[in-house]
N, C-alpha and C positions, 0 to 999 in steps of 0.2 A: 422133575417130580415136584409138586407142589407139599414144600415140607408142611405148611399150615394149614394142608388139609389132613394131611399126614397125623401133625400130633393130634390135632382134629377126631380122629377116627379111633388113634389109638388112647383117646381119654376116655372117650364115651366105651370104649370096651375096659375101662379099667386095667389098663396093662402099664405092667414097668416103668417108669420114666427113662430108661436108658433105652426102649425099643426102636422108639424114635432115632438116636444116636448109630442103632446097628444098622439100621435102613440107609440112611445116609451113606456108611461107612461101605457098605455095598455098592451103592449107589456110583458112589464119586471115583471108587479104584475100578471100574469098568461091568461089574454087575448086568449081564444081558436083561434078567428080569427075579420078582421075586425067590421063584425055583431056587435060585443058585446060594439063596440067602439061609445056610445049612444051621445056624445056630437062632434062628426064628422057628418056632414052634410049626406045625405044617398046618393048623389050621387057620393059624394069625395068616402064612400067605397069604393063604386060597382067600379069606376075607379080603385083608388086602388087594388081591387080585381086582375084588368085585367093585372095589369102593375106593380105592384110590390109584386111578392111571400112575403105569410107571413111566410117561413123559405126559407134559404138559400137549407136546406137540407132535402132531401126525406128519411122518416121512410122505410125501407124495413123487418124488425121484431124486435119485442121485447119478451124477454124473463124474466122469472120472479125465480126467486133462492130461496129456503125454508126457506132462513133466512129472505128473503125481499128486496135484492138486487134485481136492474131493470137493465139487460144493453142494451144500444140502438142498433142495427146498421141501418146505415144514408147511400145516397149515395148524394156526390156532383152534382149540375148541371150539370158537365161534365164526370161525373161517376166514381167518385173514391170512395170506400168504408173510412167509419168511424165509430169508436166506440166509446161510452158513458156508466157513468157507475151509477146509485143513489146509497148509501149506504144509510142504515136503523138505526139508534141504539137507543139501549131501552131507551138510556137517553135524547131519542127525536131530536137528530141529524141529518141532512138531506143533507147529502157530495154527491156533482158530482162530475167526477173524468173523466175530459175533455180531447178532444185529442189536439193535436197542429200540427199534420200532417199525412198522410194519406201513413202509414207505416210509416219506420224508417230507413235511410241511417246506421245508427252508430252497427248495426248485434251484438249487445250483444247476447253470444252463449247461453243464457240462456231464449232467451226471445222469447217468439211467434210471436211480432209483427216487429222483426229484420230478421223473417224467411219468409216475407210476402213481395212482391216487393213494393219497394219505390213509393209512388204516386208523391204527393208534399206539399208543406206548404199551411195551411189551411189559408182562413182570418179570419180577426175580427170577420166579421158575422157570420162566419160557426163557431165558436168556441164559444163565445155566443148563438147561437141556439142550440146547444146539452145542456148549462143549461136552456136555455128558455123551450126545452121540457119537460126536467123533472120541472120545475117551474108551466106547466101546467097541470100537474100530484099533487103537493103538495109543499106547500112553500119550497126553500131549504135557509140551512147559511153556510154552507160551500164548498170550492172548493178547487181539487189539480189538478195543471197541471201533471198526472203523466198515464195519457190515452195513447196513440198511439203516436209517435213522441218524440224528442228531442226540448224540446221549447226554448233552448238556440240558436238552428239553425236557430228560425222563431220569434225570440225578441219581433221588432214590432209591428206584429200580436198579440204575447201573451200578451203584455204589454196593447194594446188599447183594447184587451178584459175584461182584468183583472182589466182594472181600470172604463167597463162599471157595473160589477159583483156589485156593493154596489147597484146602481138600481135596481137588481133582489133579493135584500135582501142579498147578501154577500158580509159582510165588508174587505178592503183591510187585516188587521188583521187574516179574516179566510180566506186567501187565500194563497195558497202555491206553489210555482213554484218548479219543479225539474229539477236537471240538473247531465247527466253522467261526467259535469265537460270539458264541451265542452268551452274551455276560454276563447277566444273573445266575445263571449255572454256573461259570465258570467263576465267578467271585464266590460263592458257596463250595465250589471244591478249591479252591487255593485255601479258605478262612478253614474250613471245616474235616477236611480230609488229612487225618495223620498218617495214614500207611502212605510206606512209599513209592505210590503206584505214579506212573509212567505219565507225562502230557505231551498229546501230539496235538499242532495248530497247521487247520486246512486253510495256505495262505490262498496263493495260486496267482498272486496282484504282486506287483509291488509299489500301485498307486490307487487311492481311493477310488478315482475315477473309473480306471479298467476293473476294478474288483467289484463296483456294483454291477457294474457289467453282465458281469461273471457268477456272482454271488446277490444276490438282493439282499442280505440279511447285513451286508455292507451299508447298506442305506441306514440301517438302526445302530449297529454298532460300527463303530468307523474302524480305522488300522489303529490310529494313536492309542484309542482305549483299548483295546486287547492286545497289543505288544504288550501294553505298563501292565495289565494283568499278568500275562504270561512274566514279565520279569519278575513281577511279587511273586508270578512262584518259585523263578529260581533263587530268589532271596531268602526263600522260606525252607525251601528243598536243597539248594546248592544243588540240580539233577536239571541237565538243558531239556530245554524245550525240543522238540520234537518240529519240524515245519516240514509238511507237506505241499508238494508246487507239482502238480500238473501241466504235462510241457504238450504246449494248442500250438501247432506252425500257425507262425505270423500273429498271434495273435497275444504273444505273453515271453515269446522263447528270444526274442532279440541279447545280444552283447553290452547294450544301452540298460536294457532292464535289468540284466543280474549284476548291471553297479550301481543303481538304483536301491537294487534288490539288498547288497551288504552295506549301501547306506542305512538303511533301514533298521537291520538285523545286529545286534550287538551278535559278535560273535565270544562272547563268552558265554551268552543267555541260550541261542538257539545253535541248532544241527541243522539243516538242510536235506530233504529227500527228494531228488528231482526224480518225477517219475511220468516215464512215457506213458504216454493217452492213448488208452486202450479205447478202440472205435466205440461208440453209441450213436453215431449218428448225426452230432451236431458239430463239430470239428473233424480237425485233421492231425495227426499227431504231428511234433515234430521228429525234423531228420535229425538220425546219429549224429552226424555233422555240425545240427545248432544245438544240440543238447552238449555235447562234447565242449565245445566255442562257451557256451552259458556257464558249464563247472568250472570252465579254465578262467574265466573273468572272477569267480567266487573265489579260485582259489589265491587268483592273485590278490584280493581283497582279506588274505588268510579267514574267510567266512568256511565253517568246516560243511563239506558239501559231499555228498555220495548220490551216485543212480542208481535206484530202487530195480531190484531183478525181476521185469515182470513176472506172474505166474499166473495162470490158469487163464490163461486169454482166451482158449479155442474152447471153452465150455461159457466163457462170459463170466467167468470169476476172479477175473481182473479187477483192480481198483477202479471203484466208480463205475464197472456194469450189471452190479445187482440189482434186476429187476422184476424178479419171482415171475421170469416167463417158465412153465412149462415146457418140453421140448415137445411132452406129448399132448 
């Protein structure tokens, strides 16, 4: 919902200042559409109805994965595809896993949605309505900026979404923002962000060399300077960094590398998420076997390290395969 068209609408009719407030309040506890909003006058709806969309964004399919994974795709009012993602878990966890832009300028060679032309930065609203949709499917509490886009490129946006999220039931606490380490962004949320939302860093290297490789955006900011970032922010937060590592056989998953990898890596600053490579096309994941061999090197470096459970593989809403293909 675009609230600033919202109050928008509701000045120029001269109504309430709290109407705005009730719309919302409908809005974010799962509200299918105006109809259900019983303590709004009936003809403020129907107005409503006419003049301000109750999502930014048009559902074009959704698809459903055997573990319980739901992922969206959406298109903008001026047609740029988007993708959203529910996660499921047994232990009754309810993660969206939101975009911040429609493709991705930053062509990480690994990722499906760097191989999809760059649309542009999404807003506020449109980034809130993909959890609002799944809000209206089942309560959610958690969220990761880690969808479609580089959310360090589009701050603002990501910033005044993420700080509507505790409305739709997710606390700034479960909220997590990722970043390839893009630094202007990321020095602007360590300096500027007081709530205590969540930083995750998309390594995937653990040498400058392989990481341009891998990453281009390696060439501008190196490793040196966004580790020291990521420590000011656990200096500033005392809350670890979050490190993301996509495991390529042969090509990043060696025994050599994950000591390499907790040279690098203060293990008081960061966490470790090794997570299997879900196909796109340009690698090959690795085996159980070296992902297994990589944690047990981590762990003997006490680097605290976990293997991320894939989910939604067989719809392509896995990590790193949103690519706002249609199926139809």
């Amino acid at each position: 919902m675009d609230r600033a068209l919202l109050q928008q609408r509701l000045a120029e009719r001269a109504e309430a200042g709290y109407r705005a407030g009730q719309v919302w309040e409908w809005a974010a506890r799962g509200a299918a559409g105006y109809r259900e909003m019983t303590n709004i006058p009936t003809s403020l709806r129907a107005q409503l109805e006419q003049e301000v969309p109750f999502s930014t964004l048009d559902l074009v399919q959704e698809a459903k994965a055997r573990d319980g994974t739901v992922k969206a795709l959406f298109r903008t009012g001026d047609g740029h595809p988007v993708e959203a993602v529910l996660m499921r878990y047994r232990d009754g966890r309810r993660s969206v896993c939101v975009s911040s832009q429609s493709g991705c300028p930053l062509t990480c060679a690994f990722c499906a949605t760097g191989q999809m032309r760059f649309g542009r930065n999404l807003t506020a609203s449109e980034i809130v309505d993909q959890a609002l949709h799944f809000r209206r499917i089942e309560p959610v509490d958690h969220a990761v900026f880690m969808g479609m886009g580089e959310p360090m490129l589009n701050l603002d946006s990501v910033l005044e979404a993420a700080r509507a999220l505790p409305d739709v039931g997710i606390t700034w606490r479960r909220t997590t923002i990722s970043t390839v380490g893009w630094l202007p962004g990321l020095r602007r949320f360590v300096d500027e962000v007081e709530e205590p939302i969540r930083l995750a860093f998309s390594l995937h290297a653990p040498t400058d060399e392989l990481r341009s490789q891998l990453m281009p955006v390696n060439e501008r900011y190196p490793l040196a300077d966004v580790i020291a970032e990521c420590a000011r922010y656990f200096a500033r937060r005392r809350r670890k960094v979050f490190v993301e590592y996509v495991m390529l056989r042969g090509v990043n998953d060696r025994v050599e590398q994950a000591r390499a990898l907790a040279e690098l890596l203060d293990p008081k600053v960061f966490k470790v998420n090794l997570i299997p490579y879900n196909p796109t096309g340009m690698y090959d994941g690795s085996t159980s076997k070296a992902i297994a061999a990589f944690k047990a090197a981590l762990d003997r470096a006490r680097l605290p390290a976990t293997v991320r459970l894939t989910r939604g593989r067989d719809i392509q809403a896995a990590c790193g395969q949103l690519a706002a293909v249609s199926a139809g």
